[in-house]
VOPAGU-2260 file (C-alpha; in pm, 1 decimal, decimal comma):
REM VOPAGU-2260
SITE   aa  ch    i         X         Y         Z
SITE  UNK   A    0    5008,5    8674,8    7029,5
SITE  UNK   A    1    4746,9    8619,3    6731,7
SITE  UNK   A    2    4920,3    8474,7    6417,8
SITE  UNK   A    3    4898,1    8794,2    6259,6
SITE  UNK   A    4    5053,6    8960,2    6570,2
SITE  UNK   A    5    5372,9    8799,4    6536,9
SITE  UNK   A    6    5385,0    8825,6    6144,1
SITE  UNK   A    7    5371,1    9226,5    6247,6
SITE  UNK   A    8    5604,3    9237,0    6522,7
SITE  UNK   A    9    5850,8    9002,6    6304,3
SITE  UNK   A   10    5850,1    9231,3    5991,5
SITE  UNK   A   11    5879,6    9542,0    6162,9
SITE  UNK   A   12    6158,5    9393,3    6396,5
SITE  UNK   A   13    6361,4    9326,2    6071,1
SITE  UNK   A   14    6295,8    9651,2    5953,1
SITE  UNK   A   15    6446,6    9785,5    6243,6
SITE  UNK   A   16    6721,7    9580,4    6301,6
SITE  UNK   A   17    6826,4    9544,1    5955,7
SITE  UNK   A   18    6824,8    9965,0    5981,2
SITE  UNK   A   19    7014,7    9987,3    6238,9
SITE  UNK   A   20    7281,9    9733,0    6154,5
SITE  UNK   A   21    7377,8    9984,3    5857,6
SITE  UNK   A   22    7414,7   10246,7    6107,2
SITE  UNK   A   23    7579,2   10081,6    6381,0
SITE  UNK   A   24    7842,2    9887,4    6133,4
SITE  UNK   A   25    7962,2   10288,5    6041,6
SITE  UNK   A   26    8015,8   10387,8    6406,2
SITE  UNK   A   27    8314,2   10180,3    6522,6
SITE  UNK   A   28    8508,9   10268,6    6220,4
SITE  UNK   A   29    8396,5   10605,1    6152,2
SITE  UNK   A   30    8606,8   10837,3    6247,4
SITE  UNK   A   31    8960,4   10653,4    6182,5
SITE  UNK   A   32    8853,4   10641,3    5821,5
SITE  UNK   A   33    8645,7   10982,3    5816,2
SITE  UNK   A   34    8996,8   11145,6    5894,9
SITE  UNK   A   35    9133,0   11000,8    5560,8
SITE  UNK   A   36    8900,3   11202,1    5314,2
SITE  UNK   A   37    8985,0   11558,7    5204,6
SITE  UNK   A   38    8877,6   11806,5    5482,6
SITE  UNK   A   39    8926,1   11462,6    5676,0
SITE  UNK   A   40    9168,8   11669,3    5935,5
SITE  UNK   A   41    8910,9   11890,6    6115,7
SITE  UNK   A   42    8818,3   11681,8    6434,5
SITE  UNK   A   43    8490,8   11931,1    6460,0
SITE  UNK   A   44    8366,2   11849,2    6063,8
SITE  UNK   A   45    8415,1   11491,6    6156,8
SITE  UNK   A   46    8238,7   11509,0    6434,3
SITE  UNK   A   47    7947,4   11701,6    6253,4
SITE  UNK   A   48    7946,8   11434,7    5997,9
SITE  UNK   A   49    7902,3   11172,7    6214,6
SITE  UNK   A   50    7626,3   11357,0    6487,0
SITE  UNK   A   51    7478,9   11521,1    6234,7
SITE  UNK   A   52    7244,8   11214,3    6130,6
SITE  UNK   A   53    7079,6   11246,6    6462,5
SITE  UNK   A   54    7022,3   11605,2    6445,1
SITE  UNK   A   55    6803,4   11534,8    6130,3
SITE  UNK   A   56    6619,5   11275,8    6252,5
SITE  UNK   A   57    6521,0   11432,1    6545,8
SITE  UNK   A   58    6382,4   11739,4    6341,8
SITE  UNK   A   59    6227,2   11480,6    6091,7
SITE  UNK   A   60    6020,4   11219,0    6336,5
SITE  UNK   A   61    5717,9   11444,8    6416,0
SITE  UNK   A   62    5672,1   11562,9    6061,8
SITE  UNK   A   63    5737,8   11185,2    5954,1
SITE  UNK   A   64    5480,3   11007,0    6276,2
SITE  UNK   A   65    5233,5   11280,6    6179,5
SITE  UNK   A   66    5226,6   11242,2    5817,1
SITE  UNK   A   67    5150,4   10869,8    5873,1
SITE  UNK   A   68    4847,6   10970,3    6055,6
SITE  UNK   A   69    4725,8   11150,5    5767,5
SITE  UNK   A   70    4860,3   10931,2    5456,3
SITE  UNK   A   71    4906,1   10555,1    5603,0
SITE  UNK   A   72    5187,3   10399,4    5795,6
SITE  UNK   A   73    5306,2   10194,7    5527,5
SITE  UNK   A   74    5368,7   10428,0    5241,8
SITE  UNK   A   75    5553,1   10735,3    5445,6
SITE  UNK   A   76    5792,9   10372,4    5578,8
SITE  UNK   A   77    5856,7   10324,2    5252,2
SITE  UNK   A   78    5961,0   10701,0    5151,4
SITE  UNK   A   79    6172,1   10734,3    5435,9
SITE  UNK   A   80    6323,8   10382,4    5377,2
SITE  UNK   A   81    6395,0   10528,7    5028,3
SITE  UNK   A   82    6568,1   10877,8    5148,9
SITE  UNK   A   83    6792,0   10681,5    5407,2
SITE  UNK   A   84    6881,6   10438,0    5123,3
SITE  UNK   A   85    7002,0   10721,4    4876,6
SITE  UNK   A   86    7140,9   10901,7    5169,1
SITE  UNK   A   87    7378,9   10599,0    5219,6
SITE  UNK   A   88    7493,1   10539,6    4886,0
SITE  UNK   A   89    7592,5   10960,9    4838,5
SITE  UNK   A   90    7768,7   10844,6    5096,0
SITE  UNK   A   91    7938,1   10587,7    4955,3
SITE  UNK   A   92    7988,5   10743,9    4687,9
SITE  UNK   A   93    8137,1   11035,8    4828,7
SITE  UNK   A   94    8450,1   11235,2    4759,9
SITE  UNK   A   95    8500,1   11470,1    5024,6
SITE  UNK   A   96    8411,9   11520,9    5363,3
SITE  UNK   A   97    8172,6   11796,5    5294,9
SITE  UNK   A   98    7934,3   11500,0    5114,5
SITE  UNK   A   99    7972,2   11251,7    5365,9
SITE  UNK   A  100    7814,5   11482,9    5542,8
SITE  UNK   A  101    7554,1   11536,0    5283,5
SITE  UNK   A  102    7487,6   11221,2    5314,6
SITE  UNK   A  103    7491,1   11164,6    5688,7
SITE  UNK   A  104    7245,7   11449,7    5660,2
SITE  UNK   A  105    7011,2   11216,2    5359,3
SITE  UNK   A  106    7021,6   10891,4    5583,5
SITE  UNK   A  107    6877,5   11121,3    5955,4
SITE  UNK   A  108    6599,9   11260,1    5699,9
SITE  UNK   A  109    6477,0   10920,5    5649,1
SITE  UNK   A  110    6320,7   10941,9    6005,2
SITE  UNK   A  111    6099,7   10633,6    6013,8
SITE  UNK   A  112    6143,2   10535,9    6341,3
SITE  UNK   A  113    5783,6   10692,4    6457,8
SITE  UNK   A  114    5572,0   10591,0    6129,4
SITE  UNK   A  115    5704,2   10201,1    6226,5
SITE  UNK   A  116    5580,6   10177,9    6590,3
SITE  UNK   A  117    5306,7   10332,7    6523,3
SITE  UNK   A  118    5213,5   10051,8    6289,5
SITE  UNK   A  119    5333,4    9818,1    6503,6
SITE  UNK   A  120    5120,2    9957,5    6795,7
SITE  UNK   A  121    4829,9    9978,3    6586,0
SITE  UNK   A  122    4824,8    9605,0    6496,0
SITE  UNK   A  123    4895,3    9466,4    6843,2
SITE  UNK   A  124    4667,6    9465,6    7144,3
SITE  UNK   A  125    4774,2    9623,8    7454,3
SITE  UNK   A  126    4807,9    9337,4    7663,4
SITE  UNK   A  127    5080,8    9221,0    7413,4
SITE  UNK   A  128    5241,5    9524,0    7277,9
SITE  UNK   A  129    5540,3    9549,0    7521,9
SITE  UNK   A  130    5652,7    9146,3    7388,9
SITE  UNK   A  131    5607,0    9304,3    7057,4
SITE  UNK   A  132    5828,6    9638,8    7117,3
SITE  UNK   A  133    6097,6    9428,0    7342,3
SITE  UNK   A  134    6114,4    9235,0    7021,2
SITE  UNK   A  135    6199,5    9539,2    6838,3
SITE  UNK   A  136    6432,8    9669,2    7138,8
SITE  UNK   A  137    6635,6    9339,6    7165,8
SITE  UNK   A  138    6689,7    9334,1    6767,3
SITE  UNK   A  139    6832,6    9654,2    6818,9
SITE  UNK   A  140    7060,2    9565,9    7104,4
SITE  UNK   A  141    7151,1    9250,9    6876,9
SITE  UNK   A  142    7228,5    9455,2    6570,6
SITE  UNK   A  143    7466,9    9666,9    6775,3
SITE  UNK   A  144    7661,5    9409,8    6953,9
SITE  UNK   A  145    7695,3    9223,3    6604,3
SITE  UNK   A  146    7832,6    9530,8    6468,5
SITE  UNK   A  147    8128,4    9520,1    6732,2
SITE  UNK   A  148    8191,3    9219,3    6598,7
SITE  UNK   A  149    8214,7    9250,8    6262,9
SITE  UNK   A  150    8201,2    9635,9    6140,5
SITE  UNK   A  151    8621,3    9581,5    6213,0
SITE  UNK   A  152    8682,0    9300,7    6004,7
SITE  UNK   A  153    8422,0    9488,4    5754,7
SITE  UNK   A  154    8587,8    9758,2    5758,0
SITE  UNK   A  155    8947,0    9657,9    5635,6
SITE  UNK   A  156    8771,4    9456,7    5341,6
SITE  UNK   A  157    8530,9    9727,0    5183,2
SITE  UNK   A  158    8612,5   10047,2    5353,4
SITE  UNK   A  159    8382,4   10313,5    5493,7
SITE  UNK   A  160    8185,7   10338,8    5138,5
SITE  UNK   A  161    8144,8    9974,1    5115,6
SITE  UNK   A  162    7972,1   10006,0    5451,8
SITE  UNK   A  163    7761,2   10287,3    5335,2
SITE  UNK   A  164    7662,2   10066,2    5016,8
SITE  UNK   A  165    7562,0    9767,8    5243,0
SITE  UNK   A  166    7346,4   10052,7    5473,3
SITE  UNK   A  167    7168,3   10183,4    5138,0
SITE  UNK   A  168    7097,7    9787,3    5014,8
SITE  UNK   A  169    6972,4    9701,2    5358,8
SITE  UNK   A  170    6736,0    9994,5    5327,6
SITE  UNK   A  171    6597,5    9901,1    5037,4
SITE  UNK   A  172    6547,0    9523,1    5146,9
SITE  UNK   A  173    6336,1    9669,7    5427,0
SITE  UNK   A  174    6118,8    9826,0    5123,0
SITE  UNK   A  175    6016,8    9509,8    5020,6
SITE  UNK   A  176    5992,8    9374,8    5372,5
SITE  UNK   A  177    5693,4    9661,2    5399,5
SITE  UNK   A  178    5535,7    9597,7    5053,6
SITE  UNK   A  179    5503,2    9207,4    5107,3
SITE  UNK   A  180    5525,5    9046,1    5416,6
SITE  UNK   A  181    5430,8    9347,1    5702,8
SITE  UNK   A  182    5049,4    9311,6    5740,0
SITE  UNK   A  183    4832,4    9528,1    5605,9
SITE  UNK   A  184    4730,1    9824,5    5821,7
SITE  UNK   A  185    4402,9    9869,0    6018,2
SITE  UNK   A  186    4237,3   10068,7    5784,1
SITE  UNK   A  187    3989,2   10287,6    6101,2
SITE  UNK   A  188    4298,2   10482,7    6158,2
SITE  UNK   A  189    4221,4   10646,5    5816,9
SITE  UNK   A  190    3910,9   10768,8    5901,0
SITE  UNK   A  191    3978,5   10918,4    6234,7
SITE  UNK   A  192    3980,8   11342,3    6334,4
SITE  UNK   A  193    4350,8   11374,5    6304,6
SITE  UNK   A  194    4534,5   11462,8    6632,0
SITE  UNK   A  195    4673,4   11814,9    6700,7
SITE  UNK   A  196    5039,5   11922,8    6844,9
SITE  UNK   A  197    4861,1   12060,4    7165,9
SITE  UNK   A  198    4689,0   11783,2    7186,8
SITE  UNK   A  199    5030,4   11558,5    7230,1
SITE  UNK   A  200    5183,5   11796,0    7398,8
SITE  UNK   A  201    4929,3   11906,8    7694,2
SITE  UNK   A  202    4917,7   11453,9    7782,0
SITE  UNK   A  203    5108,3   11465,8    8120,4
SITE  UNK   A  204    5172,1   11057,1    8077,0
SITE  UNK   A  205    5320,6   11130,2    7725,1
SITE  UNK   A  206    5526,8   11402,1    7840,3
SITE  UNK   A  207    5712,0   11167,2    8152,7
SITE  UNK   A  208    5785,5   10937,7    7823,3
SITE  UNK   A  209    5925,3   11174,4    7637,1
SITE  UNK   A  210    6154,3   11365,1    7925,0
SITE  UNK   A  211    6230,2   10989,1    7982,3
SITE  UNK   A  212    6337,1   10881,8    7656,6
SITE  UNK   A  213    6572,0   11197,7    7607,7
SITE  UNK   A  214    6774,6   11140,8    7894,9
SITE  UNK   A  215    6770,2   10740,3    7869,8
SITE  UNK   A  216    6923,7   10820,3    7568,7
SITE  UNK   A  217    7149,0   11071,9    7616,6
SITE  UNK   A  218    7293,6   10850,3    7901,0
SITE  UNK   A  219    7361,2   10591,4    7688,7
SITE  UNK   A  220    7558,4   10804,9    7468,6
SITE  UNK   A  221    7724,5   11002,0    7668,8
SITE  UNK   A  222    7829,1   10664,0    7861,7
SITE  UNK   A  223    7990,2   10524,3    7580,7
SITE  UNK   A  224    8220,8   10848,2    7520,9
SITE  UNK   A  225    8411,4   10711,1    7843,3
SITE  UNK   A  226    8322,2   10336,2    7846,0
SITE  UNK   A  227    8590,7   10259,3    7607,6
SITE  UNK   A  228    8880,5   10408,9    7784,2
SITE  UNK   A  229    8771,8   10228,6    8126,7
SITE  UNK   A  230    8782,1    9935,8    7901,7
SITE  UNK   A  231    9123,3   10006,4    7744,0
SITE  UNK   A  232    9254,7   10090,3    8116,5
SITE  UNK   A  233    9127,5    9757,2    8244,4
SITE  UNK   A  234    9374,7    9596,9    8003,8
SITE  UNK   A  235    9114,4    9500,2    7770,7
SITE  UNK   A  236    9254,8    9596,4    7419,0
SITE  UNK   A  237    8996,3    9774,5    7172,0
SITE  UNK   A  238    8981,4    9504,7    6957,7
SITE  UNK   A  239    8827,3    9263,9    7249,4
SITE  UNK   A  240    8601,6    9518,3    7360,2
SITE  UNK   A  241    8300,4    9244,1    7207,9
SITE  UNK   A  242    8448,2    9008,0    7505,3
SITE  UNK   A  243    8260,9    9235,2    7684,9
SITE  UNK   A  244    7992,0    9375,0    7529,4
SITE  UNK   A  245    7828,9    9076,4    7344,9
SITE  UNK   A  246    7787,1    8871,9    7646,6
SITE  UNK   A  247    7666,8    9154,1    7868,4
SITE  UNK   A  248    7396,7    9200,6    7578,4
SITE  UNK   A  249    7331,5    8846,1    7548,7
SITE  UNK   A  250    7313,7    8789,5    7903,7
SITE  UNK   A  251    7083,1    9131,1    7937,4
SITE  UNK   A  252    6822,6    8944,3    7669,1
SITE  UNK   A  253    6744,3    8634,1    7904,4
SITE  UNK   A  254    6709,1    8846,7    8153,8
SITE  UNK   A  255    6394,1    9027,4    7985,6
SITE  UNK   A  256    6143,9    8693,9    8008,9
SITE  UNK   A  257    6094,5    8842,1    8354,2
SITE  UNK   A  258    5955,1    9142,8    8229,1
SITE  UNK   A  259    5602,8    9013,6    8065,0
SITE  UNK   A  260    5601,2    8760,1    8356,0
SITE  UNK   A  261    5554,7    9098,8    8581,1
SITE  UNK   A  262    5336,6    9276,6    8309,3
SITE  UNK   A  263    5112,0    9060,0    8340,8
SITE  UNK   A  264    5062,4    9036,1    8711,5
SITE  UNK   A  265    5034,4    9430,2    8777,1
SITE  UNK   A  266    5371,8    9478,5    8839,7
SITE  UNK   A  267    5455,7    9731,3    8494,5
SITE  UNK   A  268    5518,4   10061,0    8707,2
SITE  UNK   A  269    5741,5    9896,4    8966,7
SITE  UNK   A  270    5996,1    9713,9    8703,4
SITE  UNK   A  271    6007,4   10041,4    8501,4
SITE  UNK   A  272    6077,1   10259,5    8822,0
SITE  UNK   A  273    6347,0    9973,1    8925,6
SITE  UNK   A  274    6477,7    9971,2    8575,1
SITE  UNK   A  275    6547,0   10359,0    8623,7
SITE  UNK   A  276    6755,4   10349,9    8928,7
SITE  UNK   A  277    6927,0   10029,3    8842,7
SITE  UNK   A  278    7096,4   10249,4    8570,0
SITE  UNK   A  279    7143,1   10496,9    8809,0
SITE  UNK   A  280    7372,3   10295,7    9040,0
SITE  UNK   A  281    7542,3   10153,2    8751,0
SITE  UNK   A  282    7653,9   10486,5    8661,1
SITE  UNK   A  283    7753,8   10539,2    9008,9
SITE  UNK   A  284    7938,2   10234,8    8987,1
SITE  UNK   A  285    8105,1   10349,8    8723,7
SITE  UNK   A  286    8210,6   10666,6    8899,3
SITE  UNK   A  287    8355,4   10459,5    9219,2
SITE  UNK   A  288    8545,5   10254,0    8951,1
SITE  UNK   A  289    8840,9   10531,8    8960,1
SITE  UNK   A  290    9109,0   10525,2    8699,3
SITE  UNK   A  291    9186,8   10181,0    8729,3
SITE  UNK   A  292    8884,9    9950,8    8709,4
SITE  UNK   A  293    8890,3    9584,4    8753,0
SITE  UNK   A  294    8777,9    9425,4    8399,9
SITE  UNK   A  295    8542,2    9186,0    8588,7
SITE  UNK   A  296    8339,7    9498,3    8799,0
SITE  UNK   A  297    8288,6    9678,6    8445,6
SITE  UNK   A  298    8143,5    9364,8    8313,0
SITE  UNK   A  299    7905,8    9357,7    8550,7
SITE  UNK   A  300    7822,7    9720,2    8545,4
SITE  UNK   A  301    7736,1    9686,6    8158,3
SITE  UNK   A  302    7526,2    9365,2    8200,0
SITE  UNK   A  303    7310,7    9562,8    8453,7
SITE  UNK   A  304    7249,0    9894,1    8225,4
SITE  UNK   A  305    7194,9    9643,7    7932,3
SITE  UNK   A  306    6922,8    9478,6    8168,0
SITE  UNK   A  307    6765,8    9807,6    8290,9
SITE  UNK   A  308    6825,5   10028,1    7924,7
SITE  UNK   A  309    6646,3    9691,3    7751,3
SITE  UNK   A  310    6352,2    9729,3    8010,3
SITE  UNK   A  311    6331,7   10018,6    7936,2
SITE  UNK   A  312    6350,2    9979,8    7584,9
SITE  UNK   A  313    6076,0    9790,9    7570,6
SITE  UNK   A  314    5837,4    9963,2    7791,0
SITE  UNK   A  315    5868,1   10307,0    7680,3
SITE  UNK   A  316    5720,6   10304,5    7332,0
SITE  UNK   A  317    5472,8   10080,4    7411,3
SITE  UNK   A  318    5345,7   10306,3    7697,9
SITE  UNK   A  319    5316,7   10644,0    7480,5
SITE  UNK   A  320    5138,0   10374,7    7210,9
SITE  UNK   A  321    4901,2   10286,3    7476,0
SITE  UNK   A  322    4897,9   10613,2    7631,5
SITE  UNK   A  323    4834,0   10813,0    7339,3
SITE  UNK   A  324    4436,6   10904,7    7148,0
SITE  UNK   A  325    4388,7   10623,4    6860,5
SITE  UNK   A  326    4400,5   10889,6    6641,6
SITE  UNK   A  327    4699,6   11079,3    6733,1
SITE  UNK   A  328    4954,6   10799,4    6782,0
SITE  UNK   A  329    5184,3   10859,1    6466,2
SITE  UNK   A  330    5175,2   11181,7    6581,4
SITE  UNK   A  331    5244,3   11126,6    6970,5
SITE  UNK   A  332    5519,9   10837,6    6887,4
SITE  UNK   A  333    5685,1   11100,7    6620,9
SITE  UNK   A  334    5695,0   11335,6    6943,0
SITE  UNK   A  335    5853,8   11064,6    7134,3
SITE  UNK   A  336    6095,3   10997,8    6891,2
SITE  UNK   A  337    6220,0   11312,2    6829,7
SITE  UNK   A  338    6263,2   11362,4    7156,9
SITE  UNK   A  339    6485,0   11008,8    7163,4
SITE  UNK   A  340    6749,7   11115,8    6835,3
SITE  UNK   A  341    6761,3   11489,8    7044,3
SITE  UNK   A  342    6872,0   11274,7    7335,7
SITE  UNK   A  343    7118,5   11096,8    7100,2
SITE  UNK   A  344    7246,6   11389,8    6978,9
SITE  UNK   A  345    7277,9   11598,2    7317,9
SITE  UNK   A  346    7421,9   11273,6    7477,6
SITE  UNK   A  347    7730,8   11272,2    7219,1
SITE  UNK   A  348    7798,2   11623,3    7231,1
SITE  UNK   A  349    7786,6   11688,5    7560,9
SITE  UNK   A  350    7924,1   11374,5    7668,3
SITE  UNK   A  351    8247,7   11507,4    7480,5
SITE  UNK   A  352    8216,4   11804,9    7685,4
SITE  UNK   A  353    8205,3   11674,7    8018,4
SITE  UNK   A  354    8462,3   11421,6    7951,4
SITE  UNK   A  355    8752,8   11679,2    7868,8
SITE  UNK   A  356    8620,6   11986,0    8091,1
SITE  UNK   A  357    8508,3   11794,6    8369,2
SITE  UNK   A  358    8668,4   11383,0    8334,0
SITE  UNK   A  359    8442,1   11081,3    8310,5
SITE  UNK   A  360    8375,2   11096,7    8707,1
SITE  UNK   A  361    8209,2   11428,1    8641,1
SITE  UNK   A  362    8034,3   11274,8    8342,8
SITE  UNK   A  363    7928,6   10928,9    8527,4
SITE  UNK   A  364    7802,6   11207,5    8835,8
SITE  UNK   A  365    7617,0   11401,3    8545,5
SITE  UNK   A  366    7436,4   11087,9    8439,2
SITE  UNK   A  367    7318,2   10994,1    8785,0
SITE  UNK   A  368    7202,0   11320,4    8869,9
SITE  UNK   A  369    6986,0   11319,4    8531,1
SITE  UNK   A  370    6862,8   10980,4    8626,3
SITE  UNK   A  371    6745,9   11088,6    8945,5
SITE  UNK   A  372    6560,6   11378,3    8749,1
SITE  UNK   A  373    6364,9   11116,5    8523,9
SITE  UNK   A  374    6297,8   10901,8    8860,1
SITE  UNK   A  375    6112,6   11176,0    8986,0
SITE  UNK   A  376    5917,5   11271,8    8700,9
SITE  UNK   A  377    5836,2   10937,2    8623,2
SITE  UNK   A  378    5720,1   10837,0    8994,3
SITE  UNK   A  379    5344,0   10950,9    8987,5
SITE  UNK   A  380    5317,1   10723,3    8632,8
SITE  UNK   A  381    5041,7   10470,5    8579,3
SITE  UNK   A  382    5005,4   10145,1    8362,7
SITE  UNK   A  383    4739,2   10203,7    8139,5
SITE  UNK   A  384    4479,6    9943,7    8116,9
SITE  UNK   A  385    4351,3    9692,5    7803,0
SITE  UNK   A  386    4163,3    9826,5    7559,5
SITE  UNK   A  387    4109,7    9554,0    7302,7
SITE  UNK   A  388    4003,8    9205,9    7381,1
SITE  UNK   A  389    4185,1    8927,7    7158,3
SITE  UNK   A  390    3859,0    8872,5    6998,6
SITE  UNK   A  391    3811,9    9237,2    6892,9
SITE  UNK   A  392    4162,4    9216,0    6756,5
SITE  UNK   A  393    4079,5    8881,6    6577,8
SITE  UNK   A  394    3783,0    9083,6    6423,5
SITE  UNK   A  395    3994,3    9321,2    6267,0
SITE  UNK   A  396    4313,2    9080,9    6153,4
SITE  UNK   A  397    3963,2    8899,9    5985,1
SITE  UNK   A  398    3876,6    9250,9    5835,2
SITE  UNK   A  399    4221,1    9343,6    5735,7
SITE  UNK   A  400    4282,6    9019,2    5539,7
């Protein structure tokens, strides 16, 4: 990576791990103190209030990835930095259940998940942009292990709406993160025809991402609605559940050195394909496990999806970056994203579902079979190739600066 390279993949990281450490320090404590507000007693509003920040989002990222086509990466950021930040102090401020989901509704709306890889895809070179988005993906898997940790201990010091506070200032750190230290943008995307729905739409490569990136997420979801209760049944109380977790996360990151080491020999479209069915037989794993797992096996089983979700992770968005027209890439990643906070959404409600209709073995069978789906579709993929030398890309860092 060029110097200015990793000054962009650094920023943006931090935007998105500092992001999503305000969201994932709400989830583990959500609901026990959701219940406690008035209209606190209705299972379903709680449950609305805390899926319905997905449900936003995902209508939110196209508008939000196209927009930045149109107006500049850095400025629609900053707006939706600045909705999710007063989203998350009405909800810390508020006084009823009905406004904490107001403002669960506020933080989804700031849907800048698209506009940010976008930017980040536009100042990286092909050849490097999967090290750059596995640095955004393992900042993410960071964020939420740390959260285990400490959104407990958090929790019984400052509540649910001191949470939400530390979410809004967090949001509004990242502002200034975008003003003064992310590089400035290329400034040729400006100037470009600007790309069409159809256009993303009819790309056969970009559609394989985005069926891929729904169920990837959806799995992970809808895995984590019966995780726990293996865990629990194990004889692993709830408040060790980061014995677990953190290392298998940890241990998941070394792993991922392998991954550029394989880029760059050819071997892109066999590691993602591999990736996809490792997490396949982990959720068949899971489904052998039975009612009374041993501790040990489920440790395993997590530090393989970590291995094959962070693969995955990484590779995904910086395919449909690569994949998609120059011009239409805000638009194609908001696409891609939507389709990724539908899968979120889908993944916790019908996870629920399958989990009291069906039991976790019919949810764990579920997961495979929709694995096997994406295998399939994704099978006739292929690795783009380079399109920018480093000296090209040294050209415009010199232009941009």
């Amino acid at each position: 990576m060029t110097a200015l390279e990793r000054r962009a993949s650094g920023s943006l990281a931090m935007i998105f791990a500092a992001r999503m450490l305000g969201l994932f320090l709400v989830l583990p404590v959500f609901a026990l103190e959701a219940a406690r507000y008035p209209g606190g007693d209705d299972p379903a509003r709680v449950g609305l209030a805390m899926g319905i920040y997905g449900l936003t989002q995902g209508l939110l990222q196209y508008p939000y990835g196209m927009a930045s086509d149109r107006f500049g990466r850095k400025r629609v950021i900053a707006l939706g930095l600045l909705v999710f930040a007063l989203g998350s102090f009405v909800a810390a401020a508020a006084p009823t259940l009905g406004w904490l989901i107001v403002g669960r509704s506020l933080q989804g709306a700031g849907a800048v998940s698209a506009a940010v890889t976008a930017l980040l895809a536009d100042q990286t070179r092909d050849e490097v942009r999967t090290k750059a988005m596995a640095l955004v993906g393992a900042s993410i898997g960071l964020m939420f292990a740390l959260s285990l940790v400490a959104a407990p201990a958090l929790g019984g010091l400052i509540g649910l709406p001191g949470l939400f506070a530390v979410t809004g200032v967090l949001a509004l750190a990242c502002i200034a993160v975008v003003a003064w230290w992310t590089p400035p943008e290329p400034r040729q995307h400006k100037d470009m025809p600007r790309g069409r729905l159809a256009e993303v739409l009819s790309h056969p490569g970009l559609l394989r991402l985005d069926v891929g990136v729904f169920i990837l997420h959806a799995v992970q979801l809808a895995m984590w609605v019966a995780v726990p209760a293996m865990l629990v049944q194990a004889g692993l109380p709830k408040e060790q559940h980061w014995h677990v977790y953190l290392p298998a996360v940890l241990g998941s990151f070394v792993m991922m050195g392998g991954l550029f080491a394989l880029e760059r020999r050819g071997y892109l479209r066999a590691v993602f394909l591999a990736a996809i069915g490792l997490i396949a037989l982990v959720q068949l794993g899971l489904l052998a496990a039975g009612d009374q797992p041993p501790l040990l096996a489920l440790g395993v089983l997590l530090f393989l999806f970590f291995c094959g979700f962070n693969v995955l992770e990484a590779t995904q968005p910086s395919l449909a970056s690569r994949l998609a027209p120059a011009h239409a890439r805000g638009s194609a990643l908001g696409v891609y994203n939507t389709l990724q906070s539908l899968g979120f959404f889908a993944g916790g409600a019908v996870g629920g579902w399958l989990a009291k209709n069906v039991g976790a073995s019919g949810l764990f069978a579920t997961c495979a079979a929709l694995l096997v789906v994406w295998l399939v579709v994704a099978w006739p993929m292929r690795a783009p190739s380079s399109r920018k030398s480093a000296e090209e890309v040294l050209a415009d860092e010199a232009q941009a600066t």
